[in-house]
C-alpha positions as CSV (number, residue, x, y, z in Angstrom):
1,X,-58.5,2.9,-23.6
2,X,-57.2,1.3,-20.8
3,X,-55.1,3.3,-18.8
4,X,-53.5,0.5,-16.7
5,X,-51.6,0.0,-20.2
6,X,-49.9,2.9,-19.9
7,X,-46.2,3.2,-17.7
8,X,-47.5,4.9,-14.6
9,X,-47.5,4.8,-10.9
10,X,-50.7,3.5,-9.5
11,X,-51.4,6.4,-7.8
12,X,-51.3,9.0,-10.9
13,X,-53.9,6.5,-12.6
14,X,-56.1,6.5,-10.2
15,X,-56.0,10.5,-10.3
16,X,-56.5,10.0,-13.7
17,X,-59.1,7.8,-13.4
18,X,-60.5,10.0,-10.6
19,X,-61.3,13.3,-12.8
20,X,-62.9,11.9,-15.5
21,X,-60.8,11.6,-18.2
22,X,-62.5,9.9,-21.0
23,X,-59.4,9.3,-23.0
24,X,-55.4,9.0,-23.2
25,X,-56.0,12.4,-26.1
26,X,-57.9,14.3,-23.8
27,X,-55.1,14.8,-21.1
28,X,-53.3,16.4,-23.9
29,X,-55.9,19.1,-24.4
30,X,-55.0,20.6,-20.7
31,X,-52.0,22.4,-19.7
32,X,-49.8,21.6,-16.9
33,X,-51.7,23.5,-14.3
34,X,-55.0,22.7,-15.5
35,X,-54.6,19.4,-14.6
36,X,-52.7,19.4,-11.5
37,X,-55.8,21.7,-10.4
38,X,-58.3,18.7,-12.4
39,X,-56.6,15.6,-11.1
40,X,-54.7,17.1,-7.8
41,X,-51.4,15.6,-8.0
42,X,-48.2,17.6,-8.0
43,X,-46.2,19.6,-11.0
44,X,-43.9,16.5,-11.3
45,X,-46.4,14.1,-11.7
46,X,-48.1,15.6,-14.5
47,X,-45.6,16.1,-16.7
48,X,-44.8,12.6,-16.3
49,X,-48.1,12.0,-17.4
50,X,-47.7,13.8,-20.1
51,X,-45.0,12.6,-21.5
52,X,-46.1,9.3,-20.9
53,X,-49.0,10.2,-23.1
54,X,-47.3,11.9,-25.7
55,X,-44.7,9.0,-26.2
56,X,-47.4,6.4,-26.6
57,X,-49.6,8.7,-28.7
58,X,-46.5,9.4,-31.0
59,X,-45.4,5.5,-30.9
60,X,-41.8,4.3,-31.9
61,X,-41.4,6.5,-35.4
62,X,-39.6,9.7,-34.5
63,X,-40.2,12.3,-37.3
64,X,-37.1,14.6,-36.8
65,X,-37.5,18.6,-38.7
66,X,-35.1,17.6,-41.2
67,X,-37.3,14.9,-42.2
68,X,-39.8,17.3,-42.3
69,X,-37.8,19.5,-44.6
70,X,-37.3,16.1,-47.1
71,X,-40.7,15.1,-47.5
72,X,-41.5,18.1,-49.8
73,X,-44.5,15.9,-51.7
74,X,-46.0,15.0,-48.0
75,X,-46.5,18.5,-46.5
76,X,-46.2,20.7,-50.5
77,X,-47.8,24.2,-48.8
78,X,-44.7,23.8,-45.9
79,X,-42.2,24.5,-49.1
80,X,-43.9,26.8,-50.9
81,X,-42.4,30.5,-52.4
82,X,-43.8,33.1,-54.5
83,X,-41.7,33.6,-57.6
84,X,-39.9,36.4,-57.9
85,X,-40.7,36.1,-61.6
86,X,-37.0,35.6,-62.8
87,X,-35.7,32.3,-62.1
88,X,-31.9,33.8,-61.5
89,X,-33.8,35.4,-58.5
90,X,-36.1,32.5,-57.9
91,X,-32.3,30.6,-57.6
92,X,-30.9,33.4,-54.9
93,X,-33.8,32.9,-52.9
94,X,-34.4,28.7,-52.6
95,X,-37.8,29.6,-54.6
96,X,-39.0,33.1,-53.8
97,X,-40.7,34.8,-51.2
98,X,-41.7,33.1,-48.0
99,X,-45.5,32.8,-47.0
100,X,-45.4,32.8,-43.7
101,X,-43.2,36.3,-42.2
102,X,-42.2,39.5,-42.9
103,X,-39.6,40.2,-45.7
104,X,-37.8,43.6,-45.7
105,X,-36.3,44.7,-49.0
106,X,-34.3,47.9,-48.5
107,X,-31.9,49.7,-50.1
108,X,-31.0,53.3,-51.5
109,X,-33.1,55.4,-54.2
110,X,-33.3,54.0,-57.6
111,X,-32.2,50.5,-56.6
112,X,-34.9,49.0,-58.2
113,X,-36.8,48.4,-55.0
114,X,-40.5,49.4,-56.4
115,X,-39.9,47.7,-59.8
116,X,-39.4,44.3,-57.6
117,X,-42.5,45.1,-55.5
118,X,-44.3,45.7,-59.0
119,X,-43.2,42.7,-60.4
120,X,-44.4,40.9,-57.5
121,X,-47.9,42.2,-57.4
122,X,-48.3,40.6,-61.1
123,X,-46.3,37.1,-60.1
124,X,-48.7,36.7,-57.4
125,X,-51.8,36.2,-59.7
126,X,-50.1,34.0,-61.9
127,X,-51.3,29.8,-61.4
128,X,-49.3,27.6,-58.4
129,X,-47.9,25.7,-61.2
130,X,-45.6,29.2,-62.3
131,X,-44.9,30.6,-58.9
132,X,-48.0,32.4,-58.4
133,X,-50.8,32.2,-55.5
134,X,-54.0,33.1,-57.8
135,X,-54.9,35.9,-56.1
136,X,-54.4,39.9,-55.9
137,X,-51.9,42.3,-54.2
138,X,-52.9,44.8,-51.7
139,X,-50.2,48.0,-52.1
140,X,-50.1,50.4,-49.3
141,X,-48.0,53.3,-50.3
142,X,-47.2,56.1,-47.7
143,X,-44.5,58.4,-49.8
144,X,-45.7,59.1,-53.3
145,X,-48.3,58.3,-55.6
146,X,-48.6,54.7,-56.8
147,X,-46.4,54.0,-60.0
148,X,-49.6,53.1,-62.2
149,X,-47.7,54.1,-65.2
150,X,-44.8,51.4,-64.9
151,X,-47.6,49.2,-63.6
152,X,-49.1,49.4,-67.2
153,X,-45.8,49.2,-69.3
154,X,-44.7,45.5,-66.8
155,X,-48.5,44.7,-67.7
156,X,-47.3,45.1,-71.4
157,X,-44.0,43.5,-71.2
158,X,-45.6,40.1,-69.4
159,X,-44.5,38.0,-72.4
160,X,-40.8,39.2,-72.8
161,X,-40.5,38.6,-68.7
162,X,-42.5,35.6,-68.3
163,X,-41.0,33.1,-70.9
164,X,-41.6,30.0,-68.9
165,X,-45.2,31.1,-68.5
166,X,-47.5,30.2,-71.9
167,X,-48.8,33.3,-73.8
168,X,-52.2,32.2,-73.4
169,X,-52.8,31.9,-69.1
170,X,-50.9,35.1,-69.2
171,X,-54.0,36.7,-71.6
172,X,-56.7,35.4,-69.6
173,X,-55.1,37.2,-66.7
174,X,-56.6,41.2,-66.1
175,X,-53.1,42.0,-64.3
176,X,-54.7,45.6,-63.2
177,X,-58.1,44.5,-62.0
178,X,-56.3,42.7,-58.6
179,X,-54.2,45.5,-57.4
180,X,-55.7,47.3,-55.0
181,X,-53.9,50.4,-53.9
182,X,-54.4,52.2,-50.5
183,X,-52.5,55.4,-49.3
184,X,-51.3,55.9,-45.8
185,X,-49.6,59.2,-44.8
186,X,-49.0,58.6,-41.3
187,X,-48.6,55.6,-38.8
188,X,-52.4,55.4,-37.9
189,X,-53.4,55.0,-40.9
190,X,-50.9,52.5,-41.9
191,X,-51.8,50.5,-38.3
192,X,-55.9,50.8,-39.6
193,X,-55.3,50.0,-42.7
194,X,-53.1,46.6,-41.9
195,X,-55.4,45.8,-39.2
196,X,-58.9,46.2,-40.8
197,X,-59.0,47.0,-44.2
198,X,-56.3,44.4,-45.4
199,X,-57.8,41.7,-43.5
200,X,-61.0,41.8,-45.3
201,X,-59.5,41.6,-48.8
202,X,-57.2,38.5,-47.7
203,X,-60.4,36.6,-45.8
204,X,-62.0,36.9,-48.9
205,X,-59.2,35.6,-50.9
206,X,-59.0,38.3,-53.5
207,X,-55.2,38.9,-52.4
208,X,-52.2,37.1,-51.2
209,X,-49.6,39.5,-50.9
210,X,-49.0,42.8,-49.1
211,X,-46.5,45.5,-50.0
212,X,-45.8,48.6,-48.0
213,X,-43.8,51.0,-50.1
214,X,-41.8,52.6,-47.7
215,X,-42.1,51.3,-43.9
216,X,-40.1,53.7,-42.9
217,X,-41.9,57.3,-44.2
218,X,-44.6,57.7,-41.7
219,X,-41.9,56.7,-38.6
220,X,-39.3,59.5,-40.0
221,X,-41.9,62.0,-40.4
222,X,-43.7,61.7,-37.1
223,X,-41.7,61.1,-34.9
224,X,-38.7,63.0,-33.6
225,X,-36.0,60.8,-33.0
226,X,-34.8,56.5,-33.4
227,X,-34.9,56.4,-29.3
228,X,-38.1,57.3,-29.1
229,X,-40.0,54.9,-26.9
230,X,-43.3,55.6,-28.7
231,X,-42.0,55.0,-32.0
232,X,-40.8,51.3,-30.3
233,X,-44.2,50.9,-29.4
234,X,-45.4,51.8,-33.1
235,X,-43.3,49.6,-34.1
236,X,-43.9,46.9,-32.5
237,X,-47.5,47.3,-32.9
238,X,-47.1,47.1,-36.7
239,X,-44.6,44.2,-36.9
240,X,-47.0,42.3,-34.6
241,X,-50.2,42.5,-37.1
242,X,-48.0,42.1,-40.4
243,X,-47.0,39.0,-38.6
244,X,-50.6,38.0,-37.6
245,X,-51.8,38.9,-41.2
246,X,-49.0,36.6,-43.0
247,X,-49.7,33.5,-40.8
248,X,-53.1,33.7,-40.6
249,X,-53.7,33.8,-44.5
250,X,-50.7,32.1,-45.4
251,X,-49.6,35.6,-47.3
252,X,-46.4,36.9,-48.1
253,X,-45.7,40.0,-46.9
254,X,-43.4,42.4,-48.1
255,X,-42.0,45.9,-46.8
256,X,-39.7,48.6,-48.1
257,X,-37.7,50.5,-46.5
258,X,-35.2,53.2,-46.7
259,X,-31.7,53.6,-45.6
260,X,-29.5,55.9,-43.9
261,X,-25.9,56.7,-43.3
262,X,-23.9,54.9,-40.3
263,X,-22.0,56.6,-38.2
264,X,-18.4,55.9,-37.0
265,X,-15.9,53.3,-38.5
266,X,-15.6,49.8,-38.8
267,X,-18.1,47.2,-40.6
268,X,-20.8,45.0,-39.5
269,X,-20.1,41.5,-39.6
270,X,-23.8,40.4,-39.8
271,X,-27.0,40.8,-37.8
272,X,-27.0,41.9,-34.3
273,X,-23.0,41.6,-34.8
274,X,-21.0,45.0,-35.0
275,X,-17.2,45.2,-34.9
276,X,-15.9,47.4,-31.4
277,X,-15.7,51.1,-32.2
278,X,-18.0,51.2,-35.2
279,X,-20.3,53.6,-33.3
280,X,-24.1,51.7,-34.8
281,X,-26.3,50.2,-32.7
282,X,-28.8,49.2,-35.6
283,X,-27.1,45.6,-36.0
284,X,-27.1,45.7,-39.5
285,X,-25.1,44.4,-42.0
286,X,-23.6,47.5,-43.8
287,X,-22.7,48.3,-47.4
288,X,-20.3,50.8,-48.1
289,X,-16.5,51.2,-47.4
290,X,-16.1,53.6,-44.5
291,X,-16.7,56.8,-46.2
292,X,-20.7,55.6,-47.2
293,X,-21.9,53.0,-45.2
294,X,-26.0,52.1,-45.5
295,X,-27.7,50.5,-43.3
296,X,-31.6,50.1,-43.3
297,X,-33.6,52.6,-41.1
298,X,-35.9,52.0,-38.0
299,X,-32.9,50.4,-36.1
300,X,-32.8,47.5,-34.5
301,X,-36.4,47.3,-33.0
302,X,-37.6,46.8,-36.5
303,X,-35.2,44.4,-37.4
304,X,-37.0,42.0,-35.1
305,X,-40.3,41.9,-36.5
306,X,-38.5,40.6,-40.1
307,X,-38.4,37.0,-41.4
308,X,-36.3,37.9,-43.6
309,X,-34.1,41.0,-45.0
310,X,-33.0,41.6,-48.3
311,X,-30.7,44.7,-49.5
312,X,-30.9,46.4,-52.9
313,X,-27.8,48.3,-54.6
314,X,-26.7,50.5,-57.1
315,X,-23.3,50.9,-57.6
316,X,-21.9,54.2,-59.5
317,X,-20.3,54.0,-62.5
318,X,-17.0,55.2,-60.4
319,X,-17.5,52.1,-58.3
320,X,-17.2,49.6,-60.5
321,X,-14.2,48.4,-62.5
322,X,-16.0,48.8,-66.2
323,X,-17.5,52.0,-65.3
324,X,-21.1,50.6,-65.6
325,X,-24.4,51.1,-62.9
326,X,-24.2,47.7,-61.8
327,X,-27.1,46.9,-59.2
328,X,-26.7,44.1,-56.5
329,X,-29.6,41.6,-54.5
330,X,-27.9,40.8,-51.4
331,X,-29.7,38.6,-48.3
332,X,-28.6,40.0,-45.2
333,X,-30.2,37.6,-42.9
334,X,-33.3,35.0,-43.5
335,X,-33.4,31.4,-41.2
336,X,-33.6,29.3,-44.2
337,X,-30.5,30.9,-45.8
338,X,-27.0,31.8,-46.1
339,X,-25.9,35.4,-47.0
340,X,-25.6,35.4,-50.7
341,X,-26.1,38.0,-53.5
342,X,-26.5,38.0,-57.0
343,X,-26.8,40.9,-59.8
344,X,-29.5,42.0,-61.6
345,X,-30.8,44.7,-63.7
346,X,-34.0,46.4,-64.4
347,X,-35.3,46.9,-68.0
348,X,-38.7,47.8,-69.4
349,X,-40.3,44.4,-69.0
350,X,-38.8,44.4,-65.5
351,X,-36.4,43.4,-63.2
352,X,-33.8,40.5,-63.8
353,X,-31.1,38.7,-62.0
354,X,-28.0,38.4,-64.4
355,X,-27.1,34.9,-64.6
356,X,-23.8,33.6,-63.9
357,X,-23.7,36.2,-60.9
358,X,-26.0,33.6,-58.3
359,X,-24.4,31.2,-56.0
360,X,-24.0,27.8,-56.3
């Protein structure tokens, strides 16, 4: 390449020239300082080299994000979701799960949050072609003994769930033999166990989801209270390799969590958004009228590490205007979509959103 075709001073090209550069792409493999310490010309200089580079390099066709977003059949693994095995769900969602983050689903006891994270470990071995990823589920649980009965009975019920999926790929498929269940007790564990043993099973591509059933357990037992600065730390230690692990192996990830009671008045109007005199500092949307609010435990400091955050609830028969237990899938906050909800219920074969209920 010739760099006198290039739009630059004389003296930069001779710089250039000067250091060695075999080619127009290499400049772009230094940073900013490397190469004023390579070439010796000043911090204004060489970023006008490198712009100068990088417009030429890119030519005159600008690609902007959204046509990014548009050319789904160009760039198919920037779109993909795992199904959430309900396609009322699926709908609430734009697809399913995100691979790449941290998805928090939280909400009070008997929600339905497990059954979901069940229902995901058996979507996630299903083919690409049905929402799946063709691979296991690892399941970290940290509070009570893995559900392997209600694993067996979703197992059963694949057929009645999965209509759009053909009887016979679900057959072929030993649902139980690509679970693999570990049990963590306290934060330690739960840090060794993301950072070394779930890495091995993803490498090896024998899973492509993780589920921690609950997050929050080994924080609220160990430490003493939500300002701690070690429990921060903790934290931030474990958002940091979930995030790691989900990128790295393309691999959703998906964490439970529990919720507590809010104190003072008012409402949260959204993330990182509370109304003057409501008395939280967690920055959460909550759900309750001011007698019972929720809002998802770990505070704030947690609520950073999350792609996205989903809240499961179950209304009391007192609560609704039928008198029935009506359950609700809300998303409080994700970047790729607008707070929404949708209801659903969970039956044997397992959970599903109740059509008519999803927006538009």
């Amino acid at each position: 390449m010739d760099w006198e075709q290039l739009d630059l001073n004389p003296r930069i090209t001779a710089a250039v020239k000067k250091a060695k550069l075999k080619s127009i792409k290499e400049v772009l493999h230094f940073s900013g300082p490397d190469l004023q310490r390579l070439t010796s010309l000043s911090g204004p200089d060489v970023q006008h080299l490198l712009r100068t580079v990088s417009s030429h390099l890119r030519g005159s066709s600008i690609c902007t994000a959204l046509d990014l977003h548009l050319q789904k059949e160009q760039f198919p693994e920037q779109h993909q979701r795992l199904s959430l095995g309900c396609p009322v769900l699926d709908g609430l969602l734009r697809g399913g799960l995100p691979l790449d983050g941290v998805t928090e689903l939280a909400g009070r006891s008997s929600a339905g949050k497990t059954q979901l994270a069940l229902q995901l470990c058996l979507a996630v071995q299903l083919p690409r072609r049905h929402g799946g990823l063709e691979a296991g589920a690892v399941y970290v649980c940290t509070e009570d003994a893995f559900p392997n009965k209600r694993l067996q009975q979703l197992i059963a019920q694949q057929q009645r769930l999965r209509t759009d999926t053909p009887a016979d790929v679900l057959e072929k498929i030993k649902f139980g033999d690509h679970i693999f269940i570990e049990h963590a007790a306290d934060v330690d564990t739960l840090l060794e166990c993301v950072s070394k043993k779930v890495p091995m099973l993803l490498s090896r591509g024998m899973a492509r989801l993780l589920v921690i059933d609950s997050v929050a357990a080994p924080f609220r037992c160990e430490f003493d209270g939500p300002a701690s600065v070690r429990r921060a730390r903790a934290l931030q230690a474990l958002g940091a390799a979930l995030r790691r692990l989900s990128w790295a192996f393309r691999s959703p990830v998906l964490c439970i969590n529990q919720v507590s009671r809010a104190v003072g008045r008012g409402r949260a109007v959204g993330r990182g958004h509370v109304r003057p005199g409501s008395g939280s500092d967690s920055g959460h949307l909550l759900l309750r009228a001011p007698e019972e609010r929720l809002a998802p435990a770990l505070g704030i400091t947690w609520s950073n590490q999350l792609l996205m955050r989903l809240m499961a609830d179950r209304h009391r028969p007192e609560e609704d205007p039928l008198g029935r237990h009506t359950r609700t899938l809300r998303v409080v906050f994700a970047p790729h979509l607008p707070p929404s909800s949708c209801s659903y219920t969970v039956n044997a074969e397992g959970v599903r959103g109740t059509p008519g209920t999803e927006p538009c």
